[in-house]
Each structure stands twice: as structure tokens, then as C-alpha cells.
C-alpha positions as CSV (number, residue, x, y, z in Angstrom):
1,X,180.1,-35.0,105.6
2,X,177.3,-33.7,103.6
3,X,175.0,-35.5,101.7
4,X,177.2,-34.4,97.8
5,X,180.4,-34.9,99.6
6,X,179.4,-38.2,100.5
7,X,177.9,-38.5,96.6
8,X,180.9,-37.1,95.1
9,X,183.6,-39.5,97.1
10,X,181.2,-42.9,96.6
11,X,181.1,-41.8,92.9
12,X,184.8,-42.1,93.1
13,X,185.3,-45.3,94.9
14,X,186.0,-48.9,93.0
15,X,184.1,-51.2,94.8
16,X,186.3,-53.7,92.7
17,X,189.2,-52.1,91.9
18,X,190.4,-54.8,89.8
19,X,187.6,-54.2,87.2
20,X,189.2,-54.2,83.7
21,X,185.6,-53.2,82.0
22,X,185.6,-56.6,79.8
23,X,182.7,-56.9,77.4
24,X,180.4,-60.1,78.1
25,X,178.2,-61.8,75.5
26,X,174.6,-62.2,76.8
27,X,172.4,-64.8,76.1
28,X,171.8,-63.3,72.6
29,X,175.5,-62.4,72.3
30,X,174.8,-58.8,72.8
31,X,177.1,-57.2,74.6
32,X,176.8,-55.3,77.6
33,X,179.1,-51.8,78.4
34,X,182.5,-52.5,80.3
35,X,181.7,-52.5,83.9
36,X,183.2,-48.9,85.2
37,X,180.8,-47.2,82.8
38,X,177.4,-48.8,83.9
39,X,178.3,-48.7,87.8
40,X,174.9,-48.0,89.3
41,X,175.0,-45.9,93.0
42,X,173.4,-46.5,96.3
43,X,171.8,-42.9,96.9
44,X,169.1,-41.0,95.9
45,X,168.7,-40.0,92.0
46,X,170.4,-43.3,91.2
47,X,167.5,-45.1,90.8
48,X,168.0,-48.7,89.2
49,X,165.4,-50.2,87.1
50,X,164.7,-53.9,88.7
51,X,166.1,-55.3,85.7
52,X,169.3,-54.1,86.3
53,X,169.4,-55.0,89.9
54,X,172.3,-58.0,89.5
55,X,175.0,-55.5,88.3
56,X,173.7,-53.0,91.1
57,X,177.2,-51.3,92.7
58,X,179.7,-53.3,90.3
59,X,178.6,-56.7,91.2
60,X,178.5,-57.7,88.2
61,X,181.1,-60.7,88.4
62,X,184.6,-59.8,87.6
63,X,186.1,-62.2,85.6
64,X,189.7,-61.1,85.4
65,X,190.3,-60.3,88.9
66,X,192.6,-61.1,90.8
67,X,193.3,-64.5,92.5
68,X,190.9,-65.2,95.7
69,X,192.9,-64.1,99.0
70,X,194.8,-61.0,97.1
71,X,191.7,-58.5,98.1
72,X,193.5,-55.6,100.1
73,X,192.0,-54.4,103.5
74,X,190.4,-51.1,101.8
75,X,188.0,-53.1,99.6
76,X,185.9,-54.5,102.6
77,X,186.2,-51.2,104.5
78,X,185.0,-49.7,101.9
79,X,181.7,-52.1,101.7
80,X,181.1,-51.4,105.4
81,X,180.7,-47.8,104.5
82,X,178.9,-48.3,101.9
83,X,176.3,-51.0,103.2
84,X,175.9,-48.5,106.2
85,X,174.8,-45.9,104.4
86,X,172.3,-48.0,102.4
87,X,171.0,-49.1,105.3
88,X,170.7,-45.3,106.6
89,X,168.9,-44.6,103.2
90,X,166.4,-47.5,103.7
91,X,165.3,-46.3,106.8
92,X,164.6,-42.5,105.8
93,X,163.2,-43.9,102.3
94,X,158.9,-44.0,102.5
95,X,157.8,-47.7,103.6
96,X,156.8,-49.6,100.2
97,X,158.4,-47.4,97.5
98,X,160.4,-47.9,95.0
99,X,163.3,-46.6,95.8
100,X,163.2,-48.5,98.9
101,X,162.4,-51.9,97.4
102,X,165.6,-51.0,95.1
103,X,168.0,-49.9,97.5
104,X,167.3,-53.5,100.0
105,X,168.4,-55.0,96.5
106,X,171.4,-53.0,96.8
107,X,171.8,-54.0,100.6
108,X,172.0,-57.7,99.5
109,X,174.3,-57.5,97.1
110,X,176.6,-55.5,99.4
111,X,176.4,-57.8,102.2
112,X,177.2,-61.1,99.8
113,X,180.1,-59.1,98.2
114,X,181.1,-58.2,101.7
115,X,180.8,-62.3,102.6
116,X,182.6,-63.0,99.8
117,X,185.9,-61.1,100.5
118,X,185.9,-61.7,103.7
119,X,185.7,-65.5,103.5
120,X,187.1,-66.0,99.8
121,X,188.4,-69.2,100.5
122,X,185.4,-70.6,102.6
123,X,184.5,-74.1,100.7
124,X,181.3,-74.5,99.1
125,X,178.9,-77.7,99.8
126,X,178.5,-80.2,96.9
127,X,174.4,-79.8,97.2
128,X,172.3,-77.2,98.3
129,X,168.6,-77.3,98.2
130,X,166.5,-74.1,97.8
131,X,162.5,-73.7,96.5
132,X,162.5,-77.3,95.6
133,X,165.3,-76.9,93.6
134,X,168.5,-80.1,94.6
135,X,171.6,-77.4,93.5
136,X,174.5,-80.2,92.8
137,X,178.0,-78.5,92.5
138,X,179.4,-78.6,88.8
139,X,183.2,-79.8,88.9
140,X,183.6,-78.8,85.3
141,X,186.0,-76.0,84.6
142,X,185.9,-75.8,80.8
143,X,182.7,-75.4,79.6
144,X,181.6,-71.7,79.3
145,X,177.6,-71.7,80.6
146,X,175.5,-68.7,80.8
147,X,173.7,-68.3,84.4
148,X,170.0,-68.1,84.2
149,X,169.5,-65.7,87.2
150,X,171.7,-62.8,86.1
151,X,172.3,-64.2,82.3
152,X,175.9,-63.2,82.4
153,X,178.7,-66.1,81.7
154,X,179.9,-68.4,84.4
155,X,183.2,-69.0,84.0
156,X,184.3,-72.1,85.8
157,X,187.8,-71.8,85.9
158,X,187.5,-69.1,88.3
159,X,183.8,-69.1,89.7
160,X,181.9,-71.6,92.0
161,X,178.2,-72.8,89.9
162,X,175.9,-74.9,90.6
163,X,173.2,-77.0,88.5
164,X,169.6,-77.7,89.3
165,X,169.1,-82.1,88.8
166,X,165.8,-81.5,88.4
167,X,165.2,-78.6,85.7
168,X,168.5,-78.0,85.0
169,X,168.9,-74.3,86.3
170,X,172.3,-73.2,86.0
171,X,173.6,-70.3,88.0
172,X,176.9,-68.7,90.0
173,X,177.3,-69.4,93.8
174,X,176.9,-66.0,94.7
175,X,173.5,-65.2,92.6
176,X,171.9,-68.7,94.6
177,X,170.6,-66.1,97.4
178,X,168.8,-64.3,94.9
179,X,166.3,-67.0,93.1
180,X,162.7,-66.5,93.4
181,X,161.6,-69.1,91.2
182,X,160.9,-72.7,92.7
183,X,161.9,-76.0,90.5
184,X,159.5,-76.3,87.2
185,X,160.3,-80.5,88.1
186,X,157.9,-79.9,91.0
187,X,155.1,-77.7,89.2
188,X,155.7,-81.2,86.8
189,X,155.7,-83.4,89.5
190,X,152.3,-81.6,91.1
191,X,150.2,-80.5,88.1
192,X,150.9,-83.0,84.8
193,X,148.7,-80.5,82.7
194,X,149.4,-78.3,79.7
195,X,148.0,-74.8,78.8
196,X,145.6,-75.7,75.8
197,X,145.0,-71.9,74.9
198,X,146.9,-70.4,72.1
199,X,148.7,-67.6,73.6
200,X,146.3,-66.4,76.5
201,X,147.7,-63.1,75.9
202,X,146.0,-60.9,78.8
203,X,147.9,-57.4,77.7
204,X,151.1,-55.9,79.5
205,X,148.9,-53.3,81.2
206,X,147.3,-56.3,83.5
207,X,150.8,-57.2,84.4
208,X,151.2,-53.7,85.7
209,X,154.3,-53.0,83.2
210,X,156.5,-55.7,85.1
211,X,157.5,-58.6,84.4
212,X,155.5,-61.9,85.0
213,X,158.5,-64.1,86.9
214,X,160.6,-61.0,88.7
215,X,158.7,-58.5,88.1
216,X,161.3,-56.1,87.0
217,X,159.8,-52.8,84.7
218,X,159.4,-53.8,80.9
219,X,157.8,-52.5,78.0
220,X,157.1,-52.8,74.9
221,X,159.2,-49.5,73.3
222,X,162.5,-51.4,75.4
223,X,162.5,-48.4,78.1
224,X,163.6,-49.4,81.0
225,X,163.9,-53.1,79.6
226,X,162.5,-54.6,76.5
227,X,159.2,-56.8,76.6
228,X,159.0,-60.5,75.5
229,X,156.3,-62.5,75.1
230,X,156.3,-65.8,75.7
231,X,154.0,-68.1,72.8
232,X,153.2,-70.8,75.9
233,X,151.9,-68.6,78.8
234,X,150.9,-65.2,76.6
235,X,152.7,-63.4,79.6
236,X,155.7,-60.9,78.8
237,X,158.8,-61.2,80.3
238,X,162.3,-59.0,80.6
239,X,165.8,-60.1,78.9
240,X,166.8,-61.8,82.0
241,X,164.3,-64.1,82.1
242,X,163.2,-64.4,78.5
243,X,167.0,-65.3,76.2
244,X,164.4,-65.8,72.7
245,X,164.5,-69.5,73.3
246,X,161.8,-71.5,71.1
247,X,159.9,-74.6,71.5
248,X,156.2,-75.9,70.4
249,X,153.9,-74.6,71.6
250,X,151.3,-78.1,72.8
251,X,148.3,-75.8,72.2
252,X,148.9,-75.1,68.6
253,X,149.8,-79.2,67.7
254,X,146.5,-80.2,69.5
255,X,144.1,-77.5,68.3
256,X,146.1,-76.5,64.4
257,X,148.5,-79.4,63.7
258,X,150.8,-76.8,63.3
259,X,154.6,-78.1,64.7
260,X,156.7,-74.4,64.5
261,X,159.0,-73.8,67.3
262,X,157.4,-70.2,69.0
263,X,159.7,-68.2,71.5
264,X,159.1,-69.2,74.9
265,X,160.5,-67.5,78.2
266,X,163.0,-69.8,80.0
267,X,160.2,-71.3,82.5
268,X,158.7,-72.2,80.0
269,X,161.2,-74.0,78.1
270,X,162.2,-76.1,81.1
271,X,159.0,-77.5,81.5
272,X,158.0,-77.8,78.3
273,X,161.3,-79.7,77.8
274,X,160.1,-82.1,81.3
275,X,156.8,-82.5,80.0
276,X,157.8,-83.8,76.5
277,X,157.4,-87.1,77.1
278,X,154.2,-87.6,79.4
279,X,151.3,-88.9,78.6
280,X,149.2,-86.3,79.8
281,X,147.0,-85.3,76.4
282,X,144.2,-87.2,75.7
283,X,142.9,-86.4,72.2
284,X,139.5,-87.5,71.8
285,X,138.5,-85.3,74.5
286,X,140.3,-82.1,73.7
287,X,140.2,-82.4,70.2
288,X,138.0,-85.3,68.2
289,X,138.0,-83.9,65.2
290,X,141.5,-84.0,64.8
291,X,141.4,-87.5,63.8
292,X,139.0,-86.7,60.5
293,X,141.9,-84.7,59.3
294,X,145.3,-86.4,60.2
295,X,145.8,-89.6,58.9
296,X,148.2,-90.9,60.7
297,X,146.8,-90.4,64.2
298,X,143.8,-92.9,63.0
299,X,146.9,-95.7,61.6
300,X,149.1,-94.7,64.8
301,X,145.5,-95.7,66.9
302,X,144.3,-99.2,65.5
303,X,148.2,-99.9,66.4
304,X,147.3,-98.8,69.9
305,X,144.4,-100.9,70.1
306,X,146.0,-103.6,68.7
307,X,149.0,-103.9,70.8
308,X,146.5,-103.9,73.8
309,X,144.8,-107.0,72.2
310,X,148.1,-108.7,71.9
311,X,149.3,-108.0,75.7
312,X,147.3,-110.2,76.9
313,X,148.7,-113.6,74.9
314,X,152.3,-112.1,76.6
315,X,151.6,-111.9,80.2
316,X,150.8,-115.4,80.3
317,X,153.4,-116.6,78.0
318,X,156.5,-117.4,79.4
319,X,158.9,-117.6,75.8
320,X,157.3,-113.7,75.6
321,X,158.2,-112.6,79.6
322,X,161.3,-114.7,78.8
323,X,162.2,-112.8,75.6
324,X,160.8,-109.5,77.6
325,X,158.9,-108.3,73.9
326,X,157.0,-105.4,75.6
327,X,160.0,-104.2,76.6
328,X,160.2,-103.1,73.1
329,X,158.2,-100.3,74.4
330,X,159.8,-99.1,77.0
331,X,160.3,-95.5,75.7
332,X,156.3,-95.3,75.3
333,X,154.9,-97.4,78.4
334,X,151.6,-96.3,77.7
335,X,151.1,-97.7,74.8
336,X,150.8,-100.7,76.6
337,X,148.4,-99.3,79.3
338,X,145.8,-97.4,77.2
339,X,145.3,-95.9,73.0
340,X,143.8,-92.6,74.0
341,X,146.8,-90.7,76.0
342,X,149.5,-89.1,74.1
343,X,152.6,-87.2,74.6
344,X,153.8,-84.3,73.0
345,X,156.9,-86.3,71.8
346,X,154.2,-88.5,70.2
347,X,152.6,-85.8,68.3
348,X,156.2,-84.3,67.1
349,X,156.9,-88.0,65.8
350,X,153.7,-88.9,64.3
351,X,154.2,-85.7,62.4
352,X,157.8,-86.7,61.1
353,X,156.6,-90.4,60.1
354,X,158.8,-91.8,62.5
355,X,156.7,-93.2,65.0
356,X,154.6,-95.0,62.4
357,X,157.9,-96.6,61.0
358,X,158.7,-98.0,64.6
359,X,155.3,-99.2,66.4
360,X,154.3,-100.9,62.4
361,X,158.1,-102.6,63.2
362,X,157.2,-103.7,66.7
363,X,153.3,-104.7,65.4
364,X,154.9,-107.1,63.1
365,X,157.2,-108.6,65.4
366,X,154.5,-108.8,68.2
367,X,152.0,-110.7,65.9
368,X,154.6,-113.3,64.4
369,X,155.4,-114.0,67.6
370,X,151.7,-115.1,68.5
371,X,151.0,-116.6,65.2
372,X,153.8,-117.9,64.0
373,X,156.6,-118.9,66.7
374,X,154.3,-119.4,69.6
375,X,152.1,-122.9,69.6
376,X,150.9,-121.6,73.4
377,X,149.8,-118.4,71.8
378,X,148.5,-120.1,68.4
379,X,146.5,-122.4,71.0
380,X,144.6,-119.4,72.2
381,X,143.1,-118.5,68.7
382,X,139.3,-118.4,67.6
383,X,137.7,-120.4,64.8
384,X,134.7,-118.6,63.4
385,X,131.7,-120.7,64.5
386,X,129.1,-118.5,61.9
387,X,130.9,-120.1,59.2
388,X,133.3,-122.9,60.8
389,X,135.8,-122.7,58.2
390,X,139.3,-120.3,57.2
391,X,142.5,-120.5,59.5
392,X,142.6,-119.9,63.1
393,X,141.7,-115.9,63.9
394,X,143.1,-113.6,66.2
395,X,141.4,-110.6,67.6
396,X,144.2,-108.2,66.2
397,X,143.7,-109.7,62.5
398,X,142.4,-106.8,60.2
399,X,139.6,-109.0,58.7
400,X,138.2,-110.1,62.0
401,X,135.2,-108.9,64.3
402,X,135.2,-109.7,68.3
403,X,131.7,-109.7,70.0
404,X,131.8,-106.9,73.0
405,X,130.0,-109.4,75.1
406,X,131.9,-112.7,75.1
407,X,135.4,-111.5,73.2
408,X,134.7,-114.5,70.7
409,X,136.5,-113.7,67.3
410,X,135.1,-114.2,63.8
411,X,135.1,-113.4,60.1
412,X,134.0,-109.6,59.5
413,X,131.4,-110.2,56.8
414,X,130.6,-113.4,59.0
415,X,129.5,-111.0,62.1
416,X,127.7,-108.5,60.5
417,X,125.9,-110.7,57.9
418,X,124.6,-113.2,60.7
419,X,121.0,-112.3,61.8
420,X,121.0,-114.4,65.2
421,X,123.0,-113.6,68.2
422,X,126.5,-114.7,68.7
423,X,126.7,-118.6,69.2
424,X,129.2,-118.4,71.9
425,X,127.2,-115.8,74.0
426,X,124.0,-118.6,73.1
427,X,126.1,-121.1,74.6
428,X,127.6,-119.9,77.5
429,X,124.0,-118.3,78.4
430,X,122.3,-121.7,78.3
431,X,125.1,-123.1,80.3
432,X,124.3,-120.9,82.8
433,X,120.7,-121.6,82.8
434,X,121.3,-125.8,83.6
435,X,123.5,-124.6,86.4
436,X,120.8,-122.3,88.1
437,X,117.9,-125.3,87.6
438,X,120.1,-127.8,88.7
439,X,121.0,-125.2,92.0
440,X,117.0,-125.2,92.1
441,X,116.7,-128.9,92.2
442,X,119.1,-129.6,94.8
443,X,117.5,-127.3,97.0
């Protein structure tokens, strides 16, 4: 059969002959052409832009077809052919090209469509594990979901999907084999570190005209596939793996203050979504000067600092492990190990007011507890010994100094007016001068 015969009669052949040409929403709700007009080919002049690769040879999932089991014996003959001539046309194709690269594409798809009518009722297992990613099989039939790998709907009535437990990458059974990218939960898991550049932009040219994640053609006039920048990485990216989603952008809160949700490619939202709430920012070394002009961080700090004065009196009271009162901050356990690392969930709230609100809520309760309800805790307060009189002071009391030698607490205007050195550090210095003669002597 020549070469246009054989062109001709695969032109004319329903791979799925059950196709109704539905329209799909995409990710934007655009909608895509019914399926028996955009039917791509497996020979030559047919070429396929890499973005279109998932609805190569009507793949594209059918969601009306028929029951499983009602596929008639022509259907997988028909692949047979079909995936034999691709592979005929791979071999003849130059090693490396294009075309080639597309037409293995094509291969694949065959082969899984050919797997999937052949075994139709073949059970899937409940997890699957592939580039880091822990696949957990969804049992929920109602919910409509849009699969991330070929961004078409997954309807789960009729289709097998599974869910990624660590970033939460949806997708259909069959488009499992054709993931390139690994979990973003590991990348989190590995390297806890934000991009701090605003948009490192490095131009669509240096990404050779392909997109940065699968590296189909893109560019920025929409020919073959339209170009998307994402606000986090700078990179650009194709429909598939770029649905317009927005998030804020770390670099701009850290270096601008500035809180506006900036489109980001779907990578990107995933981790930015995993990384909300680590502590992984640490202000005073990326930007210091951000405390002379917000407020708030400077209140939300002495808080900080506080809190980490008061932890102490809890660990060795046993009413406070009892009542478990640093528990309280459970949602924010480093405020209890440090006052210099933030999270971006941290940031958004200071922003918003409503992290003051709460940590000024749990300040309050933690001092009346150590002032107030606690007589071990009131036990462990200072009396200023510059001027020996006032109530008993604690080194979380606004009016207060503590000596960074000795931690004794006294009156503010009491430390810095006193001209002599502090009388406990005096004390404990001579102390330790009695205990060295007296070593001396008994030698």
C-alpha cells in the first residue's frame, strides 16, 4: 500500500469510534474543539506541537463512551496497525529530530490505549509511587477535578484518578506514565529556601522557545502555544502547565511589603502553598531595613523576645506543663525557639493585623500566669538592688533592664543612671575570688 493510501485510509479510521466531539472546559473554562476535528495523525506532515502531545491520535479521554468491556475487536486491531507503522516511521525518521521525538510521543500513547482496551477491566492498585510522588487512589466519584498533566477534566464516575499526598497532584490513571515532574514535597523536604529575586526573568530566547517544566514550543504571539510567565521563578511556561493561578510572590513581601497575589505556574503554586508556613525567612539578614518602616514587625518582635523570656519560668513549672500554656503556640512553634525566623504565613498575618491581635492575647495570658496565678513563678522575680525598692520585676516587664552578664533584672532608669558595675555581677565575682584563695590555702 503506498505511502497516501495508507494516509488516506488512517485519515479515515476512528481510533475511538465512540467519540461524540463533546466540548471540555479547560482550566480557564475555554473550550477546546470537539474531538473528530482536532485528531492529530501519526505520519509525516502531521507534525504536532509538544503541547498538544496528550490529545495526540484521539487520546484525548472520551468521556461518553461506551461502558468498559463493550470495545469491538476492530478497535485494537486497528491500534496494532497503527502503532506498527509509527514504529516504522521512527526508525526511517533522522536520530534526534523533531519529528522523531513527536512521533515516540505518539508511540506511547498508542501502546497505553492499546493496554487499556485490551485489559479494560484490569484493577488498579490503591497507591503507586512515581518521582517521589506517594499516588493514593481517589474513591470519590462526584467531584469534577481537572488533571494537572493533560488539564482536561477527570470525570470520576467513569475514569480511574489518583492524588499526589504530598503536593496534591491530581491526574487520570492513564496520563500517570507520562509525568516528568518529581514531588515539589521533596524539593521542600530537601532545600527549605525561597527565591528572593523579583522575577528573575532571564528572556524566553534562553529557554530556547520551550517551555521551562515540559519543554513544549511557546511563545509569546500564542503560535504554537501561548507563553506564561510565572511572577515566582521569571521562567515562562505553556497552558498545560501554567492554568493563571496566583499567589504572593515571598520576594516582593520581604524586599516591597507589597502582599498582591502575582500569577504563578502550577509548580509553583504547590510549593509555595507547602512552604507557607515554614520558618525559613530570617529578616534581619535579608532585609534590616524593613523593620524602620513597618511597625508592626518591631511590636510583633519584643513579643518574640518576650515570650522567650517567659519560657523559661514554664519548663520548670509544673501548674504551666500541667495546663500545657505553650501549647498555645502550637501553630507557630518557633516562636518559642527563636524571634528572628519568620514564615510567609507570618508576614501575610502581620500585614492583616491578625497575628498582633493573637500573640498580644497569648502575651497577656502568659504573663498573668507568672505574675499573678503562679507563687513558684512570682518566687523567681528580681528586686532591683540599685534602688532596693518598687514591686518584684520580671525580665519581660516593659520598664525593666536585665544585665547581659548575670541576667539580674532592674528598674530601666535605675540601670542606665547607675555609674558602678552591676551589684550582682560585684558579688558573684568576689564570691568567686574567696573560693579560688581558699583552693590556694588548702593546697
Amino acid at each position: 500500500m503506498e505511502y497516501d493510501e495508507r494516509l488516506a485510509l488512517f485519515r479515515q479510521t476512528r481510533l475511538n469510534p465512540f467519540d461524540r466531539g463533546e466540548e471540555e472546559d479547560g482550566p480557564q473554562g475555554d473550550k477546546t474543539p470537539p474531538q473528530h476535528e482536532a485528531r492529530p495523525e501519526v505520519f509525516p506532515g502531521t507534525r504536532t506541537h509538544g503541547s498538544d502531545r496528550t490529545m495526540d491520535l484521539g487520546l484525548a479521554e472520551d468521556h461518553f463512551s461506551r461502558p468498559v468491556g463493550s470495545f469491538v475487536a476492530s478497535d485494537i486491531e486497528q491500534l496494532k496497525l497503527a502503532i506498527e507503522e509509527c514504529k516504522k516511521l521512527i526508525l526511517e525518521l533522522p536520530e534526534h529530530s523533531e519529528r522523531q521525538k513527536d512521533n515516540v510521543v505518539k508511540l506511547i500513547h498508542l501502546r497505553l490505549k492499546l493496554q487499556e482496551l485490551k485489559d479494560p477491566e484490569e484493577d488498579e492498585p490503591n497507591l503507586r509511587v512515581l518521582l517521589e510522588h506517594r499516588f493514593s487512589k481517589e474513591k470519590s466519584k462526584s467531584v469534577k477535578q481537572t488533571c494537572d498533566k493533560c488539564s482536561t477534566i477527570i470525570w470520576g464516575l467513569i475514569q480511574t484518578w489518583y492524588t499526589c499526598t504530598g503536593c496534591y497532584y491530581r491526574c487520570h490513571s492513564k496520563c500517570m506514565n507520562l509525568i516528568t515532574k518529581p514531588c515539589v514535597r521533596s524539593k521542600v523536604s530537601h532545600q527549605s529556601e525561597y527565591e528572593l529575586s523579583i522575577c528573575p526573568e532571564i528572556g524566553l530566547d534562553r529557554q530556547d522557545y520551550r517551555c521551562a517544566e515540559c519543554r513544549a514550543q511557546i511563545s509569546l504571539r500564542g503560535v504554537p502555544s501561548e507563553a506564561r510567565q510565572c511572577d515566582y521563578t521569571g521562567q515562562y511556561y505553556c497552558s498545560t502547565c501554567h492554568w493563571n493561578d496566583t499567589a504572593v510572590i515571598p520576594a516582593r513581601v520581604i524586599h516591597n511589603w507589597e502582599f498582591e497575589s502575582r500569577k504563578v505556574c502550577r509548580s509553583s503554586m504547590r510549593y509555595l502553598a507547602l512552604m507557607m508556613s515554614r520558618p525559613v525567612l530570617r529578616l534581619k539578614e535579608i532585609n534590616p531595613l524593613l523593620f524602620n518602616f513597618v511597625e508592626e514587625l518591631v511590636e510583633i518582635r519584643k513579643l518574640r523576645q518576650d515570650i522567650l523570656l517567659m519560657k523559661p519560668y514554664f519548663i520548670t513549672c509544673k501548674e504551666a506543663m500541667e495546663a500545657r500554656l505553650l501549647l498555645q503556640l502550637q501553630d507557630r512553634q518557633h516562636f518559642v525557639e527563636n524571634d528572628d525566623m519568620y514564615s510567609l504565613q507570618d508576614l501575610i498575618d502581620i500585614s492583616t493585623g491578625r497575628l498582633s491581635c493573637s500573640l498580644t492575647e497569648i502575651h497577656t495570658t502568659f504573663a498573668k500566669h507568672i505574675k499573678l496565678d503562679c507563687e513558684r513563678c512570682q518566687a523567681k522575680g528580681f528586686v532591683c538592688e540599685l534602688c532596693k525598692e518598687g514591686d518584684i520585676l520580671f525580665p519581660f516587664d516593659s520598664h525593666t533592664s536585665v544585665c547581659y552578664d548575670c541576667s539580674a533584672v532592674f528598674h530601666r532608669d535605675c540601670y542606665f543612671d547607675n555609674s558602678t558595675t552591676c551589684p550582682r555581677c560585684a558579688r558573684m565575682t568576689e564570691r568567686k575570688q574567696d573560693e579560688e584563695e581558699l583552693d590556694v590555702k588548702e593546697s
